[in-house]
DOBA-370393 format. One record per residue (C-alpha): residue in one letter; chain; x, y, z. Coordinates in Angstrom, 1 decimal. Example, Ala and Ser with C-alpha at 12.3 -4.5 7.8 and 13.67 -1.06 7.14 Angstrom:
  residuo  cadena       X       Y       Z
        A       A    12.3    -4.5     7.8
        S       A    13.7    -1.1     7.1
This chain:
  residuo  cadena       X       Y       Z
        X       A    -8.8     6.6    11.2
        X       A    -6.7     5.4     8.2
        X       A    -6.9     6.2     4.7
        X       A    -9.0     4.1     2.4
        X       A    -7.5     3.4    -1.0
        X       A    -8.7     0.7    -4.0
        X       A    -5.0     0.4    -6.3
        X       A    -6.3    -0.8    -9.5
        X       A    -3.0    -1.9   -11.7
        X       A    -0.5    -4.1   -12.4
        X       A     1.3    -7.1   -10.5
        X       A     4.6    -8.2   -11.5
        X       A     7.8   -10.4   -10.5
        X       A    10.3    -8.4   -11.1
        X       A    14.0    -9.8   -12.2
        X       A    16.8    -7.5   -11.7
        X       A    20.2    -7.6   -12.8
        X       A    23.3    -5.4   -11.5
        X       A    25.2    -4.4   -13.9
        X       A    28.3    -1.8   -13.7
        X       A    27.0     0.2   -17.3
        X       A    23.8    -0.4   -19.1
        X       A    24.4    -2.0   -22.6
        X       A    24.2    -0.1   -25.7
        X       A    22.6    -1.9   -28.5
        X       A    23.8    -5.1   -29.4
        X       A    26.0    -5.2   -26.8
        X       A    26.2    -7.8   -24.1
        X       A    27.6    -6.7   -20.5
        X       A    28.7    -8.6   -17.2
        X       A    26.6    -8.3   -14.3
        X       A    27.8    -8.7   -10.9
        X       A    24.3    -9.7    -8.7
        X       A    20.6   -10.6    -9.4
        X       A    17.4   -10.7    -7.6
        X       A    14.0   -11.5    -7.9
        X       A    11.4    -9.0    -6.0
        X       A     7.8    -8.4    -6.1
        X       A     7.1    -5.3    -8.0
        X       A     4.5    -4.1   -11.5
        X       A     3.7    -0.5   -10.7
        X       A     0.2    -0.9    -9.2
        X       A     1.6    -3.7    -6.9
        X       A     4.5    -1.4    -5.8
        X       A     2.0     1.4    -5.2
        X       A    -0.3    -0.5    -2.8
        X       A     2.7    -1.4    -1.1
        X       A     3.8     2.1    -0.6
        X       A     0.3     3.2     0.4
        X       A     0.2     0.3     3.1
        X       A     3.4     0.8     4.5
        X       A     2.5     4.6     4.8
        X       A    -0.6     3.5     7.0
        X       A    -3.4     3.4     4.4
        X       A    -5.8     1.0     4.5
        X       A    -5.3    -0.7     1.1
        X       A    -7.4    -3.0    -1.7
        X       A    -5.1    -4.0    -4.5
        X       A    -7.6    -5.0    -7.7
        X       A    -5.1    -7.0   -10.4
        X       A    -4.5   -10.1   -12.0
        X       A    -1.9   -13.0   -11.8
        X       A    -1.2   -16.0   -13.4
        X       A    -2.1   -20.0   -12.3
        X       A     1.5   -20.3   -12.0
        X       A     4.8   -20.9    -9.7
        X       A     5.6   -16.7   -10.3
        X       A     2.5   -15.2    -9.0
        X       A     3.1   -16.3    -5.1
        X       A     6.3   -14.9    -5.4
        X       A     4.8   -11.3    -7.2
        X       A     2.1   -11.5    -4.2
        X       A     4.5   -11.7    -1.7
        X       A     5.2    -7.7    -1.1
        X       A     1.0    -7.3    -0.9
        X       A     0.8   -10.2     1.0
        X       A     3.3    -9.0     3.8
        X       A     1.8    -5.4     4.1
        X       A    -1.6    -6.7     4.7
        X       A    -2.9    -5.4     1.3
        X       A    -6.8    -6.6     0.9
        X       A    -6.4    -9.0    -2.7
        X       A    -9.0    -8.7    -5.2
        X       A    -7.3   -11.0    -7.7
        X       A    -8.1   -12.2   -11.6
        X       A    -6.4   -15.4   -12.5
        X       A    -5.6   -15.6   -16.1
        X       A    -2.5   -16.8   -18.4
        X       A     0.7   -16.1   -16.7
        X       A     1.9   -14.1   -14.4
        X       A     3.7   -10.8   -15.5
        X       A     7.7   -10.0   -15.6
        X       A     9.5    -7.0   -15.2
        X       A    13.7    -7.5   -17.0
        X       A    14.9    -4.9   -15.0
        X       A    18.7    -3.9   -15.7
        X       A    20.6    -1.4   -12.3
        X       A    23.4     0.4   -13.3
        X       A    26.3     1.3   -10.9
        X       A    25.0     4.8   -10.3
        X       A    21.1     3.9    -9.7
        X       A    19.8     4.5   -14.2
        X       A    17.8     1.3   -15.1
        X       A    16.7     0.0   -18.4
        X       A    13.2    -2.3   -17.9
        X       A    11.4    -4.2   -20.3
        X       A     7.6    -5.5   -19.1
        X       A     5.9    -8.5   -20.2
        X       A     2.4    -7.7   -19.1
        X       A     0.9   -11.5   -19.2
        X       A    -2.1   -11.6   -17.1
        X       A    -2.0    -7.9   -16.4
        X       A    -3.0    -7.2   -19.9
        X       A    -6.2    -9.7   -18.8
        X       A    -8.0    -7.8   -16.0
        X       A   -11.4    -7.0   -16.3
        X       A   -12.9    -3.6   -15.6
        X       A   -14.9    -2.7   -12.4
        X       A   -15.8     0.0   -10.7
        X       A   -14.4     0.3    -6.8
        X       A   -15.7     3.7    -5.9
        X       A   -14.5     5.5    -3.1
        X       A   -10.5     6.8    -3.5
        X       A    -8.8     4.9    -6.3
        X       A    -4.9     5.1    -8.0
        X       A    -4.4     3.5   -11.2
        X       A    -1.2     3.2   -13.5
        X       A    -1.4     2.7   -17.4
        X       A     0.2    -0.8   -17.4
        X       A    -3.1    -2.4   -17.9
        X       A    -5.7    -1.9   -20.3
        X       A    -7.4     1.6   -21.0
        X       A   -11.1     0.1   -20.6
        X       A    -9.5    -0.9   -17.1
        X       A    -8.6     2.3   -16.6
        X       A   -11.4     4.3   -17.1
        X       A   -13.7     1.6   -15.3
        X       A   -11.9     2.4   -12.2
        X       A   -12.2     6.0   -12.6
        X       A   -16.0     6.0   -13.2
        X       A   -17.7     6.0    -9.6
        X       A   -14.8     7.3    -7.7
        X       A   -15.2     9.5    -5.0
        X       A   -11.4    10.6    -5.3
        X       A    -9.3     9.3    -8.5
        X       A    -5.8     9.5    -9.3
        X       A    -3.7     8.8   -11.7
        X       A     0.0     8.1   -12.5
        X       A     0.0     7.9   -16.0
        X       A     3.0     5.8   -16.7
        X       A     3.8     4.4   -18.9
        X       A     2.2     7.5   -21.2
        X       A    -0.5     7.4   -23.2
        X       A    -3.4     8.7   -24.6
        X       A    -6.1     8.7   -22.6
        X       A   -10.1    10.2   -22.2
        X       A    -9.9    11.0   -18.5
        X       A    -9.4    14.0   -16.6
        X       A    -8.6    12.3   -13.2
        X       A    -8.7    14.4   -10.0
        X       A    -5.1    14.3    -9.7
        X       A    -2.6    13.2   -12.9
        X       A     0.9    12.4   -12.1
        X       A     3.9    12.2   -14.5
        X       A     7.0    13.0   -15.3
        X       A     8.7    15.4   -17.8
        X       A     8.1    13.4   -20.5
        X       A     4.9    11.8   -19.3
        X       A     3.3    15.3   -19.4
        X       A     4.0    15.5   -23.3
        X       A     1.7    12.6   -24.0
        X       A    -1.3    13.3   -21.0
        X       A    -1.7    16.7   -19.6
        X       A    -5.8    16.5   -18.4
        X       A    -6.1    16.5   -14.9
        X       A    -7.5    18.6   -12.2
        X       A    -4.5    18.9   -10.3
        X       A    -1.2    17.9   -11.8
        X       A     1.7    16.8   -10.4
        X       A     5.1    17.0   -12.5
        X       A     8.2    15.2   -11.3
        X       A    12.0    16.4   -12.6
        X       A    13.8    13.8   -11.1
        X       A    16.4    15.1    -9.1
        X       A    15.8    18.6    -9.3
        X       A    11.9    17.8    -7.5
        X       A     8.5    18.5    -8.5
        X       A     5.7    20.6    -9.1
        X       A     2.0    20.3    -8.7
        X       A    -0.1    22.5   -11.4
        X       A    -3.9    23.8   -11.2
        X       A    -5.6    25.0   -14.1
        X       A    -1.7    25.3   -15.6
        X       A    -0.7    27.5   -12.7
        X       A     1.9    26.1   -10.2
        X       A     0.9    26.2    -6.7
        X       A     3.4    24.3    -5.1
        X       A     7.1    23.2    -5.6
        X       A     9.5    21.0    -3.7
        X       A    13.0    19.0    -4.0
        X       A    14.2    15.7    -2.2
        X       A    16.5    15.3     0.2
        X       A    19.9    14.4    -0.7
        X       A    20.7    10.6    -1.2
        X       A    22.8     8.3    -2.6
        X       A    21.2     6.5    -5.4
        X       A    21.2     2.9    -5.6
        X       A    18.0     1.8    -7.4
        X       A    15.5     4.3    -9.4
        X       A    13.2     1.6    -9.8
        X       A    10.3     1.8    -7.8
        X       A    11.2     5.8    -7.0
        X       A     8.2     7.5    -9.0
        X       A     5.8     4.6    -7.3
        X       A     7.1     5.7    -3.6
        X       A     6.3     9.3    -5.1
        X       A     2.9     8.9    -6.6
        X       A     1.4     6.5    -3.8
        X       A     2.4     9.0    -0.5
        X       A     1.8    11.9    -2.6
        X       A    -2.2    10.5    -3.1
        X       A    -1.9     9.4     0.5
        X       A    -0.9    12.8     1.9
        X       A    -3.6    14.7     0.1
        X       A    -6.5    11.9     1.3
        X       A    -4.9    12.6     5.1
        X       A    -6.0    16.2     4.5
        X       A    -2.4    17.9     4.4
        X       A    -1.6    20.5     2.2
        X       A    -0.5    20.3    -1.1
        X       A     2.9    22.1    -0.2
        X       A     3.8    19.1     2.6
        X       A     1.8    16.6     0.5
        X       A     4.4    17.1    -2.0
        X       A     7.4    17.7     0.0
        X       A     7.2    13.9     1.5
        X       A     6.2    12.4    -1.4
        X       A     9.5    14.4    -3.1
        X       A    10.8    12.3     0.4
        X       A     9.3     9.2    -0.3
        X       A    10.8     8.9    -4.0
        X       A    14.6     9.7    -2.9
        X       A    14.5     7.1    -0.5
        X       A    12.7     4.4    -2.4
        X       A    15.8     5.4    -4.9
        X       A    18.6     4.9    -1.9
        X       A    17.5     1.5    -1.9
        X       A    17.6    -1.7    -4.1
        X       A    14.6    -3.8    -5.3
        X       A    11.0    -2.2    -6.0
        X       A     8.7    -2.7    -2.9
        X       A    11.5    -3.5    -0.1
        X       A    12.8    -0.2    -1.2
        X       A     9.2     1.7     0.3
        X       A     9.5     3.7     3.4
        X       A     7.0     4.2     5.8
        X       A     5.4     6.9     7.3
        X       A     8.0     7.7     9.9
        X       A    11.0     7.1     7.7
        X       A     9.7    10.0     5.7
        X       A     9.2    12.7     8.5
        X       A    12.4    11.7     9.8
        X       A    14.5    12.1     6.6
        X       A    13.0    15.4     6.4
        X       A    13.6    16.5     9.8
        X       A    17.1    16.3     9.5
């Protein structure tokens, strides 16, 4: 029997340009390729979840407009239930790839910033790129609730599991089990400020950081909701972010399930 997860987040069309440097400010830089993928981080999270054999409810909003099939297209295709708000237009990701995998993004939320609280129940994952009051709707009823707090801010929530990164953890730090990613050098997972567990990825050759944290946040909440323990739980999500990273684009870069054990068994 599969894992049942509600996503409650963002949706996005994300527009990505290669470039061999990012820009400094006030500078303008060639690029050498651009494409258009589905992505926002709750989008790429349901994704991941799917694709790692959850049974999954995305809960977001879109705009009446020519974008949003194209930002529905990644849920669409991994047979992610749609529990959709329709309202202004539908949001953008500027996404700029460097030649060794560092991006710079800039997010116009659009309808994102539109979506209306409810509450799901049962296990739900929620990101920070919509609005608090969304937030904390989703976390009140649930059985199970996690959250990637990205990008930081200060919330009123103790979730059952926090995830961040290094500088994430500055700005939120509540949660009853914590899970800290250091890029390349791994992560942690932290309870009641104690580390219990600690892993690294496997080596890769980055192309695309993009959607790498997402990859991470969705199969580490999957793993723990299979019942595994918190030291494999984080290994393969560790997994799941390095390859997410070896490939371009947000949600075509996900593994699955078996693309995970197998990077690890080598």
């Amino acid at each position: 029997m599969s894992v049942e997860l509600t996503v409650v987040g963002s949706i996005n069309l994300d527009l990505v340009a290669r470039v061999e440097r990012l820009p400094r400010a006030g500078e303008t830089v060639s690029g050498h390729d651009f494409g258009r993928f589905p992505g926002g981080k709750g989008a790429n999270q349901a994704v991941a979840a799917a694709k790692l054999g959850a049974s999954v409810r995305m809960v977001g909003a879109v705009g009446d407009d020519p974008l949003a099939d194209e930002a529905l297209a990644g849920l669409t295709a991994a047979g992610v239930e749609l529990d959709l708000h329709r309202a202004e237009t539908t949001g953008i990701a500027l996404i700029l790839v460097d030649d060794a995998g560092e991006n710079q993004i800039v997010v116009v939320p659009g309808a994102n910033a539109a979506l209306r609280p409810s509450s799901p129940g049962g296990a739900v994952l929620s990101q920070l790129e919509v609005p608090i009051a969304v937030v904390e709707a989703a976390a009140d009823g649930a059985e199970f609730f996690a959250l990637n707090a990205a990008p930081a801010k200060p919330v009123d929530l103790e979730p059952d599991l926090l995830i961040v990164n290094e500088l994430e953890h500055e700005v939120v730090s509540r949660g009853k089990l914590v899970a800290v990613t250091y890029g390349a050098e791994g992560a942690a997972l932290f309870e009641n400020g104690v580390e219990i567990a600690r892993a690294r990825p496997p080596r890769v050759d980055a192309v695309d950081g993009t959607a790498a944290g997402d990859s991470f946040a969705a199969c580490l909440v999957v793993s723990l909701l299979e019942g595994r323990s918190r030291e494999d739980a984080l290994t393969r999500a560790c997994a799941a972010g390095a390859i997410a990273a070896s490939r371009m684009g947000a949600q075509p870069s996900l593994p699955t399930a078996a693309e995970i054990s197998a990077i690890l068994a080598t």
